[in-house]
C-alpha positions in Angstrom: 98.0 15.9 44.8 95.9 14.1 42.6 96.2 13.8 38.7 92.7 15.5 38.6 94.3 18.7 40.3 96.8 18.8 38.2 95.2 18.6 34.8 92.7 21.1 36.5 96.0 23.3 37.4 97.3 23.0 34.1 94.3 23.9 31.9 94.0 27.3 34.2 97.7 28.1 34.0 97.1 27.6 29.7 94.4 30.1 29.9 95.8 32.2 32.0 99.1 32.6 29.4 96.4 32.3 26.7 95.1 35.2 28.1 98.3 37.2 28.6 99.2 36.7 25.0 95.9 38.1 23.3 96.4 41.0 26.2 100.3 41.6 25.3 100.3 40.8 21.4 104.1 40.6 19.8 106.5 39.0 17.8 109.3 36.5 19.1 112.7 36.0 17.6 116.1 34.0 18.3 119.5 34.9 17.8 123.0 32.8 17.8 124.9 35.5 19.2 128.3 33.7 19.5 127.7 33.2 15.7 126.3 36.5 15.5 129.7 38.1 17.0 132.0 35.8 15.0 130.7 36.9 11.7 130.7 40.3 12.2 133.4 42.4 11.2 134.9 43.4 14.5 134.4 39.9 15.1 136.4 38.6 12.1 139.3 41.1 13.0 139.1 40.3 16.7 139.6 36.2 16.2 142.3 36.9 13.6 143.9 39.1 16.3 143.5 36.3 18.5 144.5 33.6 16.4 148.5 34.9 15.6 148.7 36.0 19.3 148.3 32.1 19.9 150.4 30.8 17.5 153.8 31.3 19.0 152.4 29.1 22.0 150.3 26.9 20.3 153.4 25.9 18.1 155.8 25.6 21.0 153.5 23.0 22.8 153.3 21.1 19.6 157.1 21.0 19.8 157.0 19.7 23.3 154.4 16.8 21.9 156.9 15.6 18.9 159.6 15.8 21.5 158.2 13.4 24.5 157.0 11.3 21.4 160.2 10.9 20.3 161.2 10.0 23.6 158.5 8.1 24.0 159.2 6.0 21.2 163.3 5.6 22.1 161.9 3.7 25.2 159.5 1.3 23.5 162.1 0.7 21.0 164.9 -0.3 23.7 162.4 -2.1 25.8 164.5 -4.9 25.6 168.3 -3.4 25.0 168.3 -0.4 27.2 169.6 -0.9 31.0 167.3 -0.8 33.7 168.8 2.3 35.0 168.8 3.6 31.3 164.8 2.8 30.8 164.1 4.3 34.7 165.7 7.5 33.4 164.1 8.0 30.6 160.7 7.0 31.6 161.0 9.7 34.7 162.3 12.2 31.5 159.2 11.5 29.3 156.8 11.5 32.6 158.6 14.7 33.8 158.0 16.3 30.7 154.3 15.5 29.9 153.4 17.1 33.2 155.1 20.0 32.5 153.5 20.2 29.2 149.9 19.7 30.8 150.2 22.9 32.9 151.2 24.8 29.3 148.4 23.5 28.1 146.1 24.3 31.4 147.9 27.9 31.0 147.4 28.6 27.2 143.7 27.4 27.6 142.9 29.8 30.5 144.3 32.5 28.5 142.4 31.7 25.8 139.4 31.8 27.4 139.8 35.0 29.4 140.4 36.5 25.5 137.5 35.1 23.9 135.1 36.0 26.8 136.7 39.6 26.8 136.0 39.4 23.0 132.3 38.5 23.3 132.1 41.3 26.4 133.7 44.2 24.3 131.6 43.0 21.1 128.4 41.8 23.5 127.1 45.0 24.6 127.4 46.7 21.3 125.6 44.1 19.7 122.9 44.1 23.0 122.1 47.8 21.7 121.6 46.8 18.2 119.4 44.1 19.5 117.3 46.1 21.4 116.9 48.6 18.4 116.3 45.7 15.7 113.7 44.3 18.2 111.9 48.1 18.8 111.7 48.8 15.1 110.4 45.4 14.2 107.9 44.7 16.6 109.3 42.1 18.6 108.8 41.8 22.3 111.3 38.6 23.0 114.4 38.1 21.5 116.3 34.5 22.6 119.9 33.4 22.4 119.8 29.8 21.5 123.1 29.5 21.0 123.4 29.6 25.0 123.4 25.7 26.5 121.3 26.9 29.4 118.5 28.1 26.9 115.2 26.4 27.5 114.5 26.2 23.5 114.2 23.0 21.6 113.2 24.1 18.6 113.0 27.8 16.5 111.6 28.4 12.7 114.3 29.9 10.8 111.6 32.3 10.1 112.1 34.1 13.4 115.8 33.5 13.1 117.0 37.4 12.7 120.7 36.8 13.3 122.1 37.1 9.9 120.0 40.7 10.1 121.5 41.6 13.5 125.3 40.8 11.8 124.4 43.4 9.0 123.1 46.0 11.2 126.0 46.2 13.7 128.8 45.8 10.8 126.9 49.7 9.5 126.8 50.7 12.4 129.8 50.2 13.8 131.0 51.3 10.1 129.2 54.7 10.5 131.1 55.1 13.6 134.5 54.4 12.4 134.2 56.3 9.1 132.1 59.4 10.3 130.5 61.4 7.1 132.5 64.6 6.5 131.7 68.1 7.7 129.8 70.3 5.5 132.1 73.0 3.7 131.1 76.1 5.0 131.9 79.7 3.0 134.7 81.7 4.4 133.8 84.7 7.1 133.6 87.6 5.5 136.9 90.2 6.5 135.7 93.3 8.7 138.8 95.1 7.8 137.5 97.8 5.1 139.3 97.7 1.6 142.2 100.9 1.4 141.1 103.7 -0.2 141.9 104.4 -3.3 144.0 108.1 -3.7 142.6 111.2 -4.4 142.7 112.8 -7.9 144.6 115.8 -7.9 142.8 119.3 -8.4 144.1 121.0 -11.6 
């Protein structure tokens, strides 16, 4: 194919979306939803959550770390003092004990991945709905997460950006949900037993 039928291809396909647009008139917008659910409030309480359930783990491998550093440094320092025997021990030790840490480290990663994608699922599809509402009541026909690696955008105006909007919308919502208004007070039934009767007065 020639360069001619190409620039030939490309002006059509130009008016063709050129044409679609004018047809289909809307606004576009982008979003950085991981950023989006981060700073929102379940968010905050959900990576806080997340954060002292790792800790016990996080500071055991760091223990394992000092440790074969230690040992580590026992074996530079008796490079030339230390047996043959004595160094082939204690470099099988150190190596032992570096693999081992590895797969604790494969393990705690993998964990902590499967929770923060469960975190952006749970959080995700409430945040999709307020998306979709934001979008409806605004006008906009495209909404774009370019905080994905696989999106095709190079460059957005902050004008268009609507994710600080989308973080305040979901935080009331989601606050209207978990602190519903109260029921109206209603007055009291009225009682359809009669009131007794009161004696009668005595003929003189």
């Amino acid at each position: 194919m020639n360069t001619k039928v190409l620039v030939s291809l490309a002006a059509a396909l130009a008016l063709a979306l050129g044409a679609q647009a004018q047809s289909q008139p809307g606004k576009i917008a982008v979003i950085y939803l991981q950023g989006a659910i981060g700073n929102t409030k379940d968010g905050q309480k959900a990576v806080s959550e997340l954060e002292a359930k790792t800790a016990p783990k996080k500071k055991e491998i760091d223990q394992k770390q000092n440790e074969i550093a230690s040992l580590q440094d026992q074996l530079n320092k008796g490079a030339n003092t230390l047996s043959d025997t004595a160094k082939n021990d204690l470099y099988k030790n150190i190596e032992s004990k570096k693999k081992n840490l590895q797969r604790d480290i494969e393990d705690a990663q993998a964990e902590l991945d499967q929770d923060q994608q469960k975190i952006l699922q749970q959080i995700g599809s409430k945040m999709q709905a307020v998306i979709e509402r934001y979008a409806h009541d605004h006008g906009y026909v495209l909404v774009v997460d370019v905080s994905n690696p696989q999106s095709p955008v190079f460059y957005a105006s902050p004008s268009i950006d609507i994710t600080k909007e989308i973080i305040e919308l979901y935080d009331q919502s989601t606050g209207a949900l978990s602190n519903p208004a109260p029921a109206p007070k209603t007055n009291a039934p009225a009682t359809s037993t009669p009131p007794p009767a009161k004696p009668a007065t005595p003929k003189q």
